[in-house]
Each structure stands twice: as C-alpha cells, then as structure tokens.
TORBAKE-721178 format. One record per residue (C-alpha): residue in one letter; x, y, z. Coordinates in steps of 0.05 Angstrom, whole numbers, plus 5000, padded with zeros to 4 digits. Layout:
N
AXYZ ...
END
This chain:
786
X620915207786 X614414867816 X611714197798 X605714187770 X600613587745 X599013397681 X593713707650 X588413317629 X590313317553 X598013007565 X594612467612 X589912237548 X595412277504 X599911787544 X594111327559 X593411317473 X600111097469 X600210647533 X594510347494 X599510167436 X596210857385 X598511317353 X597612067373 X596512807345 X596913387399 X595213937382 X596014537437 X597415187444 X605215377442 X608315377523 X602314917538 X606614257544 X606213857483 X613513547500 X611213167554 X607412717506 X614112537471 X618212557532 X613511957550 X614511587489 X621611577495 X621011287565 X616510857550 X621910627493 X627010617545 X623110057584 X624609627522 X631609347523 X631509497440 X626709847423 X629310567391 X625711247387 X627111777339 X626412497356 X624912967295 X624913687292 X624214177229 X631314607250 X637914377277 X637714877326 X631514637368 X635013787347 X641014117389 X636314367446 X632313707447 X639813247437 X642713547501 X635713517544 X636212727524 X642912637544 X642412967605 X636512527622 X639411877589 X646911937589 X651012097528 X651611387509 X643311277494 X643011917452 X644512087377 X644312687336 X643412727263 X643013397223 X646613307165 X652313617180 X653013387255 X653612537261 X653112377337 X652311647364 X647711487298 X646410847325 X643711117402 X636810877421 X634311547425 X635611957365 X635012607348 X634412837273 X632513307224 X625613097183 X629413097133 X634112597153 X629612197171 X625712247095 X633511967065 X633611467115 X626911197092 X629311227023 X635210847033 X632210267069 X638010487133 X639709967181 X638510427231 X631510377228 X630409687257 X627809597325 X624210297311 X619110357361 X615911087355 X617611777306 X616612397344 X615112957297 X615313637328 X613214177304 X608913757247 X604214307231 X610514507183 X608014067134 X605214647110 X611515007092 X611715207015 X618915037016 X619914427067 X613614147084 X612113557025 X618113227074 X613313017131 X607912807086 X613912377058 X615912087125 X608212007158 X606711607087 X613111147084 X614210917163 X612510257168 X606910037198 X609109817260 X611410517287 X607710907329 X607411737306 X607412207360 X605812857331 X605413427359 X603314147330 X601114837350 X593514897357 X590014887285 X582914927261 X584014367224 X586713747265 X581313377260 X581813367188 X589613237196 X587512727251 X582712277198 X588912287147 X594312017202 X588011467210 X587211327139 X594911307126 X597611007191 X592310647224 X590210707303 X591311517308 X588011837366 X586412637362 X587813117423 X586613797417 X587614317472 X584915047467 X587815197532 X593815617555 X596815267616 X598115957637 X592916547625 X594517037576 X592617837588 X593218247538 X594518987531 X595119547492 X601720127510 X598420807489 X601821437506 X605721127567 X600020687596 X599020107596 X590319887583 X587819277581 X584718917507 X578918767543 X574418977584 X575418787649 X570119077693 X566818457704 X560118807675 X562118667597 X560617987569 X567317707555 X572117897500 X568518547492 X574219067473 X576519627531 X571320197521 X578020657534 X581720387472 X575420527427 X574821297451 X581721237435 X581621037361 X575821557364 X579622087376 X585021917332 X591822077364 X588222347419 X591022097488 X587121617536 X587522127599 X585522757553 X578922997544 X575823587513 X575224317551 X569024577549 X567325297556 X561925477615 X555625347571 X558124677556 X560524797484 X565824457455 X572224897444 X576524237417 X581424497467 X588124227502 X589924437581 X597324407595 X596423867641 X591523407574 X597223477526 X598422727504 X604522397524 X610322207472 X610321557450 X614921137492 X622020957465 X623820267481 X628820387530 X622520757565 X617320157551 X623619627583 X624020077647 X617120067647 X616419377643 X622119267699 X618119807738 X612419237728 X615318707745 X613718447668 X620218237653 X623317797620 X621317987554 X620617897479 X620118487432 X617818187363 X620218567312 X620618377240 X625918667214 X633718327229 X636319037227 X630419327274 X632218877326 X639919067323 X637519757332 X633319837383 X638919327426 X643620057403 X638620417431 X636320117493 X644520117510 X645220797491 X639320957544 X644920697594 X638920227609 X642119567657 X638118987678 X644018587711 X647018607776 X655018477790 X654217757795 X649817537743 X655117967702 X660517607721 X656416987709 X654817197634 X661117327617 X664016607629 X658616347599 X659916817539 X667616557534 X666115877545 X661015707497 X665516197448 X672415967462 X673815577387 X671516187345 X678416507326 X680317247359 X681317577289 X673617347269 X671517677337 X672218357313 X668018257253 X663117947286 X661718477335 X663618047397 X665418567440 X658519047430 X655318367431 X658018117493 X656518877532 X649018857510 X648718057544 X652218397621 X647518917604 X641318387603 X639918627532 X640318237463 X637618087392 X635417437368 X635417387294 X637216897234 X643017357214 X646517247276 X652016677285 X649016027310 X653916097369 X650716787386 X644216537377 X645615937421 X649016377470 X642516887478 X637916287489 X642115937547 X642516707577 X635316857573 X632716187597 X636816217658 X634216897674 X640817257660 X637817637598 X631817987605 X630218397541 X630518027478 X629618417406 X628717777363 X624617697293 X618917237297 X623116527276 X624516607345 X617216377368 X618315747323 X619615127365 X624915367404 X624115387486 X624916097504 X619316257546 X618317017577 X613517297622 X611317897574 X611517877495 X612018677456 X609518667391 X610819417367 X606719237294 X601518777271 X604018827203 X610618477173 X615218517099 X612817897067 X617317957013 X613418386970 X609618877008 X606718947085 X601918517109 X597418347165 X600917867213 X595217267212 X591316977273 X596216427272 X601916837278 X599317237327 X597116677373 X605116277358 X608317007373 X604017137443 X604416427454 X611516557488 X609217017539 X607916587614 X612616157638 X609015507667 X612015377745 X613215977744 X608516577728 X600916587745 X599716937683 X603317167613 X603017857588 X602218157519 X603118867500 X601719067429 X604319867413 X599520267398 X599620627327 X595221147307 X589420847263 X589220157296 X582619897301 X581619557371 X575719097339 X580618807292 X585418747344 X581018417388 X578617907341 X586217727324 X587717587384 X580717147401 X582516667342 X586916177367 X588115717310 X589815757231 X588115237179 X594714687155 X594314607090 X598814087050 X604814327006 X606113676974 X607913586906 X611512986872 X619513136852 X623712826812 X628012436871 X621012186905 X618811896827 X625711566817 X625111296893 X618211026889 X617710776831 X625410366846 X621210116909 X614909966897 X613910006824 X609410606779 X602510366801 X603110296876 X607610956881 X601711286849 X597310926905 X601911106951 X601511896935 X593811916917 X593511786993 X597812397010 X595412937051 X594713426992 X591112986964 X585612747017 X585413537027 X583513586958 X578912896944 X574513397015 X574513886983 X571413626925 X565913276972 X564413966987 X564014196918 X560113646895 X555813856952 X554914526923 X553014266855 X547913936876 X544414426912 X545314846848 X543214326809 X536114246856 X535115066839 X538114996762 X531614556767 X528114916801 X529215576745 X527715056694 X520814896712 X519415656724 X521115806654 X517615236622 X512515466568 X506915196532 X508815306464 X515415076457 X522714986488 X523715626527 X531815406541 X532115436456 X528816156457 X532616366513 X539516146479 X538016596415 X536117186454 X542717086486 X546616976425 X542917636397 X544717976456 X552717826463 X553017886382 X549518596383 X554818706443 X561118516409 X558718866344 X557819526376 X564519496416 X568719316346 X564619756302 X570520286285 X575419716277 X572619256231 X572519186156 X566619406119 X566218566099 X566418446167 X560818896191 X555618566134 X558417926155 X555618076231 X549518426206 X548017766166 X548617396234 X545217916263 X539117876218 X539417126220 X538217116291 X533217636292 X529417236249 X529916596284 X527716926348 X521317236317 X519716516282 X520916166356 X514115876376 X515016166454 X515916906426 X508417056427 X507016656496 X504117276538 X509417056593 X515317126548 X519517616592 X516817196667 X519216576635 X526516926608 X526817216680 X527816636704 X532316356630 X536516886655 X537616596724 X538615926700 X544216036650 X547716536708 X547915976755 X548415426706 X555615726686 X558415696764 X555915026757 X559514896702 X566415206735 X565814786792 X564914196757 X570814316729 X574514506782 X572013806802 X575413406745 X581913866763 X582213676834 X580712856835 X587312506827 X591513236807 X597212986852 X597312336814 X597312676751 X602713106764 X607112426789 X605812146717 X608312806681 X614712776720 X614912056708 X614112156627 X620312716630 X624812206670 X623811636624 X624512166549 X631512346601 X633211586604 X633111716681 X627011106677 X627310616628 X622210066615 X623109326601 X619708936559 X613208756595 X612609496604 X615409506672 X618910116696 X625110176736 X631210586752 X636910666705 X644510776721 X642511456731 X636211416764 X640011146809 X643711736823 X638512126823 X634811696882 X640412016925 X640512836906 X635913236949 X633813876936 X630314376901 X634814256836 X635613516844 X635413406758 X638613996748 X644913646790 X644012896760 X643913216695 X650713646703 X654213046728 X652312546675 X654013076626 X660413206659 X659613956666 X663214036726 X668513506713 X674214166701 X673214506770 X677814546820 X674814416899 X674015136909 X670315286845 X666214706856 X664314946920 X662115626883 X658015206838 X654714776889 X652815416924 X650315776863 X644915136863 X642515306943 X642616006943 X636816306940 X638017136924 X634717676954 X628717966915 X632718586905 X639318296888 X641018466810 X645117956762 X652918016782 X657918236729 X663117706704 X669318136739 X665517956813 X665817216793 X671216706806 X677116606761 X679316046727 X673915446691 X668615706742 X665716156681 X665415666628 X661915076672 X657515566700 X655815756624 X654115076610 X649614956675 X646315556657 X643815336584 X643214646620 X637614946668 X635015406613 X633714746568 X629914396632 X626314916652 X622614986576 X621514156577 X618914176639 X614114766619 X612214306559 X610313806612 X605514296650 X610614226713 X613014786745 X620515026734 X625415246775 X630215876783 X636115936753 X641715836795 X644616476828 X651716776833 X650617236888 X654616816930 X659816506885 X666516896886 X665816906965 X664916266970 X671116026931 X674416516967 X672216177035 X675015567002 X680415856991 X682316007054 X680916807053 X679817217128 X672417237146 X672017917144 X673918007068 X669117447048 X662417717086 X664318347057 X664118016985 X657617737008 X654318267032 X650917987082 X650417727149 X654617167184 X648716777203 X646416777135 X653716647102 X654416017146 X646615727132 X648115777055 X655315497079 X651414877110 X647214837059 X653214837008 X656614297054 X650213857041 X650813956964 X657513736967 X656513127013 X651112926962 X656812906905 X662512636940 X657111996945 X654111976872 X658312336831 X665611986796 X672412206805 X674212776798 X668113106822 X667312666880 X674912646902 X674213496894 X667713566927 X670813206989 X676113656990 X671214296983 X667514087035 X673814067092 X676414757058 X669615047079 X667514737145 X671915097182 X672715797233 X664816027243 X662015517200 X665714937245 X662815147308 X657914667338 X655614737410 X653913927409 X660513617384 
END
C-alpha cells in the first residue's frame, strides 16, 4: 500500500484538537475519518494517564478497531467492552459499545477518571429509531472536561449538528469534507456493456447523464448497440437484423468474469435480500467461476481452520461449513447478518487481504466496517423496508458506493448499477449527485433515563438537561422557521385585511356569516335524506336566521361587496394555515420536556419516584432498580421482578422469558400455539407478564406516551432448549431462522440476564446466572478477541 498525505481536512481536524477542541468530521465513507481519532489516541498516549475511549455503534467494527489498537499499542494499553466481551477494562485505550459507555455514565464508573477524549464513530447513528437517543445521552452527560471526537458520514446537516455539540459541550469545531479521497466513476451494465452515468465527452457540462443511456430508456428494452432498419426510402420498418438482436441480460457469474476481464475486481454486489446473496454465491459456483490461484487457496484454508478451530465438528454440518469454506478457495462469499459472527469475521479478514474477490453481502455491510473494494454492483435501487419496496435514498446510495476505491491503492473506485427496464437515468443521475442526507434526532425520554436523572441531578435540572437535547434544539429551529412563516403570513393576512375593508361596516363580520351560510347550506344538503323532519326545520330555522342577518349587514349593499369577499375569502384560507402552524408551534417548544414529566407522573402513581416532604423527588427502593435495566421494556422488567412474576422459573425457562422481552418477531410471524411453548411454570409466568404488559401498555396510553409490544414467543421453546443443552441443529430448526440471527437474540438474551443477576433477588438472580453459562456456549461462545 502507498503512503499518502493527509488531506487537508484531517490536518484541520488535528490542529482543532492540538488546540485543546473538540471536533465533528464529517466525510465521505473510505475518505479517512479514522485518522482524526487515531490522532487523539496518540495524542492521549503522550500523557502518562490520560485515557481515551473508543466507541463504535456494533461489536463487530469495536472488535476490528480493539485489535488495530493493540497491534499499535500492545495488548496491555487496550480494552474492550461490549457487553458480553470484558477485556483489560481498565486499559488506557478503550474500546466500547455507545452503549456501554451511556451505563457507565449512569453509574458514575471509576473507570472514567483521567478520561481525556470519547471517540464516537459512526455518530450520525444518532438517528437510529431504535438506538440512536444513546449518543444524544452520552454527548449530553460527559463531563466537561472531555474532548468529543466525532466522526460521521457526510450529512446535509452538520452544521446544524455542529452548533448543538457547541451549545452542549463547549469549544466544538466543524469539518466537513465533500470529497472522495479517491474518484468515483459510475456506470450503468446494460445488455453486457458496460456505459458510463455521465457524459464523458468532455463537450457536456458536468453531471449531464450519458446521451446513450437516455436513447436507451427511450427505447425501452431496446439494446444500446441496436438501432432501427430502415427500408431504402428511409421509412421506419421497427425492424431487428440478426446481428441488432439485444444481448441477454448478464448472469452474475457473467458480470464477475466480466469484471475480472476488467480488472474491476475486488468487488461488492449489494443485494438486499440475506437469501439473494446466498444465491447468487450458488450460482456464481455453479458457473465453475474461480478467482483463486493454488496458493492463495492453500492460504484461505488455514485461515478458515484457524480462526474456526473452537466451533464444534457436529455444528459444522449445520452450519454449512464445508459449501462455505469451497465458495472462500473459490474467491467467492456472502456477507450478511444471518451468517455466524465467525463467518462474518472470517469473509472480512479474506477480502481485505485480497484473498476474496466477490462479495454478495446486504447493505449493513457498508456500515462502519473496513471492507474496501475497487468496484461496488448494485443490481436494484429499490430495497424491502419491511412493508413494501422502496427507493434506496441519496444517503444510502452515497454509504453503499462509498466502498468502492481503495485509498493507496486504486486511482479510482467503480460503481456499476444493473440496468432494469424502466429505469430513468435522470433519476439515477441525481441519486447519485446528492452526496449527503439530513440526521435527524430519535431521542425520547424512557423510563431508566427519568429514574437516572432525576436520582442525579434532581426533576428540574434533568428537565434542563433534556430541553437541551438534540431533538430538541432540532425542534426549538424548527420553530424559528415556523415562526418565520407566520409572520410573513401574518404581513399578507394584513395585507387581505386592508383589501377587504369597507366603508359601511366590518367586512370580517359579513364575511363570517356568508361563510356560516355557506358550510350550513353545505352540511344541510349532504344530510338531507338522513335527518328527522325536526331536524331539517331546526336547520332551516338557522338557515333563515342567517339569511336574514346577512341581508340586514350594513356592507351587503356596498357596490364592492363581492371585490372585498374576494379578498375575505383569501384571508380566512390563509388565516387557518396560520392558525395550524401556530399550533404546531405550541406542540413543538419544550415537547421533549413534556414528555419527561408524563413519564415522570407514571413512575411516581408506580411508587418507582416518591417525593418527600418539601416536594423533592427521588428514587425509591425500586427506582433504584430500575436506574440499572436497559432496554426497550425496562418497566415492564422492574415491574415483573417487584411483583415476583418470575420468582417460579427454573434457569432455562427464565432464559425463555428474558428472550421473549428482546425478541423482536418478524412482521409475518403469527402467535405460537401453547404445544410449541416450553413445559413446566414457563406458561403460567408468561400469563402473568402478559396481563402485566397489557395493564402498562393502557396506563401509559392514558399518559399520552407511547406503548410498547407485547413480548414475543417466537423464540421461547428454542431457547430453553439451548439452555438446556439441546444439539444446534434441533434448536435453529425450532427457530426457524438463521444462526447469525439465533446468536444476536442469544447476546441480547445474555444481556437481559446479566441485568437480573445484578438487580433482581434470589432466586431470580442466582437462576439468571446460571441461564446465562447454560447459553453462552458452542456458536454463541465464539469470540475472535478473547
């Protein structure tokens, strides 16, 4: 790999923090954000105490970043914390979930004195639905001393972002970076060739789309190289020669030979769809299609065995080792969250040491993790959100193509989008010219951050502390730019008003009646067959009323009755989106506030809060214990426990319980029968929890706060079989699902359970110890950092 200097955009983000600021980067993905906090941890290192903590939103890309460290720093400097992974805690440098970092914070650890700086990779996740209200929780709560390095893909909004980190943390310098360290050409594959986006003639202004790929969408599924026959008067016959006749569309085995042919490899096909990418690796192998030579084969294969030697021979099978293991000598693979973590970890050391050159992978792959490639495939511009197929967004095309040029080592990256009959090039084009999305806050108070704040810092400055949140500076902007609005409509509401002024009297008072008149006339026609005959004089009563009062209105015999209600009319129109944004006004100032002070009210009526007698509000026994659950259903939990719900189960079936709290079911997954569920008091304390979260979910409805989903059993009876020491094989079957995904809601079970051995009493605690060793073991032990 070359060396290369630092482009100018790293050099002013070092001098910030040389200069004792904080920093936001924000850059496009490959462009070398890391340097930034690569430089804060050596400048932490020149400190004999000073610490640095590295976070990152998944474990896999705090394992990537641990072992960089400790190859840099020596095993003894570095830490790694991830919840289920507790490495040298007390290291200088160390590398952590956000999350972990949030509890930390909480907890008032030890291990945050002599903190020097907070890396937060990645930080434009503060706009997950899910995850995000974390980093707003950690920017908000570091002390003051701390320097914030954070670093994010490019945004449209990180100057906004930028004044928020100064309002919240002081001395913040803003960097933004547009450009790719490496140039990006793009390209479209239609009917086996390959044609450039844009127009590169050197004639068009720039970013004008390829006049080829417009006769193409033209002519529909017409190909490139055809063109019409003509007959010899010139005529149009709409004709095909032999030698016109568009080509197929290219397999992939075809488009990887092509791109081998090329020179374009390696590569990333994005497809998004786990089973997709399994398929076309089936396909490519059943092409015979091999990108590896004898040596790099043999080379694979010990890596393969090495980094796989503690996962047990009878799980292999099951797994799929062995077709596995032939698609990585063959230089092929998939990348996708239903794989193992091992396999996952496995394709990523192949591919970035050039041993694997065609990669199938869904698009979490382009998130955060260093897997560079000299040409990126999208075959669609359209994804499964869920609930139907949308439009991948400008921000997920520029974080997908962002992968594609490897700095040091290509002059230029390469993407190729398939070509599909009805694509527009125009739209394409303009996708792939907008480099940047908006990050907009996902914050929202919960009932662990109310307990916590208000145990810290009391009920008035934790509602300080979260009216200066990012969601809500976001929203306090956007009502500058409502209030904005309203008075410009205010100037023409005005403005309409002194148009419809008249000389005899108060047009506005005429106006209304008409109006009145109108709707009543309106409503009366539409109900005529439905109403009473009592009803009908009733309204024809009004009706005449009205009529009456309009004809004895002064301004009904000014000559310019109908100018002035011209512009009556206008008035009242805009004078009601007036009135909508003003309220929309009231809504928005101090909503996040107001939503703190609803939770608060259900956590004192639960006895979670209790005040004292100068009206003071603090944490009770089991606020307490609630100031140490995390997660979605953090009540939910507190609330089984101090009712003793789970007090009966056994370590496996509490293991199905805690994992009927995490899981999160498919959208097509139905309810599961009682004969699919585990034996034994597993039924009657799920029973309970049930009418528990049914009971919650209507009080907190009562308090205008969102509710929760009931906890799911999709995962139950395999999961106390896991803990119950059944094969592998059985168990994903009982899942139905993928190993990858049986160990993440294993992990996240293991979390649960870690929670309760702490703050629950014997014997959940004692039991939930015991669940977690029966279940952290075979695939779910495997870590490739311990």
């Amino acid at each position: 790999m070359q060396r290369f200097d630092l482009d100018p955009f790293q050099r002013a983000a070092c001098a910030s923090l040389e200069a004792g600021r904080s920093v936001l980067v924000a850059a496009p993905t490959g462009a070398g954000k890391t340097i930034v906090a690569e430089f804060a941890v050596y400048q932490a290192m020149q400190d004999s105490t000073a610490k640095v903590f590295y976070t990152a939103p998944m474990k896999a890309l705090s394992n990537q970043k641990f072992q960089e460290f400790v190859a840099v720093y020596g095993p003894e400097n570095v830490g790694l914390l991830t919840g289920d992974t507790n490495i040298n805690s007390g290291a200088r440098i160390v590398v952590m979930t956000t999350e972990v970092l949030r509890n930390m914070l909480y907890a008032d650890s030890d291990l945050l004195s002599d903190l020097a700086f907070v890396v937060m990779d990645e930080v434009h996740y503060l706009a997950d639905r899910f995850r995000g209200a974390v980093w707003e929780e950690v920017i908000i709560h570091l002390p003051s001393e701390v320097r914030l390095v954070a670093l994010s893909a490019t945004v449209s909004n990180a100057e906004e972002f930028g004044d928020w980190l100064q309002a919240v943390r002081g001395d913040t310098d803003v960097i933004v970076s547009e450009d790719r360290p490496v140039p990006l050409e793009q390209h479209v594959l239609a009917r086996g060739k390959m044609v450039d986006l844009f127009d590169s003639s050197g004639v068009a202004a720039t970013n004008r789309v390829n006049p080829e790929l417009v006769q193409l969408a033209k002519g529909g599924s017409r190909s490139i190289h055809a063109r019409s026959t003509r007959g010899r008067r010139g005529h149009d016959r709409g004709g095909w020669s032999q030698q016109q006749q568009p080509a197929a569309k290219l397999d992939r085995a075809a488009v990887v030979a092509m791109l081998d042919g090329k020179n374009l490899l390696p590569a990333i096909f994005f497809i998004f769809s786990r089973v997709g990418c399994d398929q076309a690796v089936r396909q490519v192998l059943r092409a015979g299609v091999r990108l590896t030579q004898a040596h790099e084969r043999d080379e694979i294969r010990a890596i393969v065995e090495e980094r796989c030697r503690t996962l047990l021979d009878e799980d292999l099978a099951v797994l799929g080792y062995w077709e596995w293991l032939e698609g990585l000598e063959r230089g092929v693979a998939a990348h996708h969250a239903g794989m193992l973590p091992a396999f996952k970890e496995v394709v990523e050391e192949l591919f970035q040491r050039k041993l694997v050159k065609a990669v199938f992978a869904t698009e979490t792959l382009a998130l955060g993790i260093n897997m560079p490639a000299r040409t990126v495939v999208l075959e669609k511009l359209e994804k499964f959100n869920g609930e139907a197929r949308v439009p991948i967004t400008p921000g997920e095309y520029t974080q997908l193509t962002g992968r594609a040029g490897r700095r040091g080592i290509d002059v230029e990256g390469h993407a190729v989008i398939h070509w599909q009959d009805g694509l527009d090039p125009q739209a394409v084009a303009a996708l792939a010219s907008r480099r940047s999305y908006p990050m907009n806050s996902s914050f929202r108070p919960t009932y662990n951050m109310a307990v916590n704040l208000i145990e810290q810092f009391g009920r008035q400055r934790a509602r300080a502390i979260l009216e200066s949140s990012f969601a809500q500076f976001q929203a306090d902007r956007s009502v500058v730019d409502l209030a904005r609005t309203v008075r410009q409509q205010q100037e023409s509401l005005d403005g309409y008003a002194a148009s419809m002024t008249c000389h005899l009297g108060d047009f506005s008072e005429y106006a209304r009646i008409r109006r009145d008149l109108a709707d009543l006339e309106r409503q009366s026609s539409r109900a005529e067959n439905q109403q009473s005959r009592a009803a009908k004089e009733k309204v024809q009563r009004e009706l005449n009323s009205l009529r009456k009062k309009l004809r004895a209105h002064p301004c009904h015999n000014c000559p310019d009755r109908e100018v002035h209600a011209r512009w009556a009319e206008r008035w009242f129109k805009l004078n009601k989106q007036n009135e909508a944004l003003r309220a929309q006004i009231r809504s928005r100032t101090g909503a996040v506030a107001r939503i703190f002070d609803r939770v608060t009210d259900l956590l004192l009526n639960f006895g979670y809060l209790e005040r004292d007698a100068s009206g003071k509000l603090s944490a009770s026994a089991s606020g307490r214990m609630l100031r140490r659950i995390y997660g979605e259903r953090d009540l939910l939990v507190a609330e089984s426990l101090r009712r003793g719900l789970w007090n009966e189960l056994d370590a496996p079936s509490l293991a199905a319980m805690a994992t009927t709290l995490v899981y999160q079911p498919r959208r097509d997954e139905g309810s599961i029968s009682e004969r699919f569920l585990p034996r034994g008091p597993f039924l009657a304390a799920f029973d309970a929890t049930g009418t528990l979260w049914s009971d919650l979910d209507d009080l907190e409805r009562d308090h205008r706060l969102p509710g929760s989903e009931p906890p799911a059993t999709g995962l139950a009876l395999a999961m106390w079989k896991w803990a119950k020491g059944a094969p592998l094989g059985e168990v994903l079957a009982d899942a139905d699902m993928a190993a990858g995904d049986f160990v993440r809601w294993t992990k996240q079970t293991i979390d649960l359970l870690d929670q309760l051995s702490v703050v629950a009493d014997n014997p959940v605690a004692a039991n939930a110890r015991i669940a977690m060793d029966s279940v952290r073991r075979g695939i779910v032990a495997y870590s490739s950092v311990a």
